[in-house]
C-alpha positions, 0 to 999 in steps of 0.5 A, a space after each residue: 501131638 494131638 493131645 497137648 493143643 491147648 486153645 489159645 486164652 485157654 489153658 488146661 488146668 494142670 489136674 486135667 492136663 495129667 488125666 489127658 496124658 496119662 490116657 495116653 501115655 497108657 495106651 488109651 488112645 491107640 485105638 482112637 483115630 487122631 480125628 477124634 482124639 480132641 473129642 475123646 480127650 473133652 469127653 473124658 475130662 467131662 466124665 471125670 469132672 461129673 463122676 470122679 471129681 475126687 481124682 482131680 482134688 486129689 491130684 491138686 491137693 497131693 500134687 503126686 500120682 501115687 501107685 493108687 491114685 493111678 490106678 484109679 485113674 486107669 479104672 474111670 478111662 476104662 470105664 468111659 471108654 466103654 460109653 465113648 460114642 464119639 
């Protein structure tokens, strides 16, 4: 439940808001205490707007999570997961 609060007046692009799911949907926040889930979430979404921001154009241009594409997306969770400080 965490992970689906928006802040009022501020809505999440669409594009963000699949890499949030997706994170966990997959398992990526089963190991996160639910305190610190919100962090996690603007974190990761920092980190894929600085060193992966082709997964957000692609998934704004292609409107579809194709098999690759989620594939790419699960390689960069797991890569910031490792540098996750919290």
């Amino acid at each position: 439940m965490e992970l689906l609060k928006q802040n009022q007046y501020s809505p999440i692009p669409i594009e963000e808001q699949v890499i949030s799911i997706f994170s966990g949907v997959r398992g990526f926040l089963d190991a996160i205490p639910t305190n610190r889930i919100k962090t996690f979430e603007e974190q990761l979404i920092r980190y894929v707007k600085e060193r992966h921001p082709e997964i957000l154009k692609q998934l704004v241009e292609e409107k579809d999570l194709s098999k690759e594409l989620s594939h790419t997306i699960e390689e960069a969770i797991k890569a910031f997961k490792k540098v996750f400080a919290g």
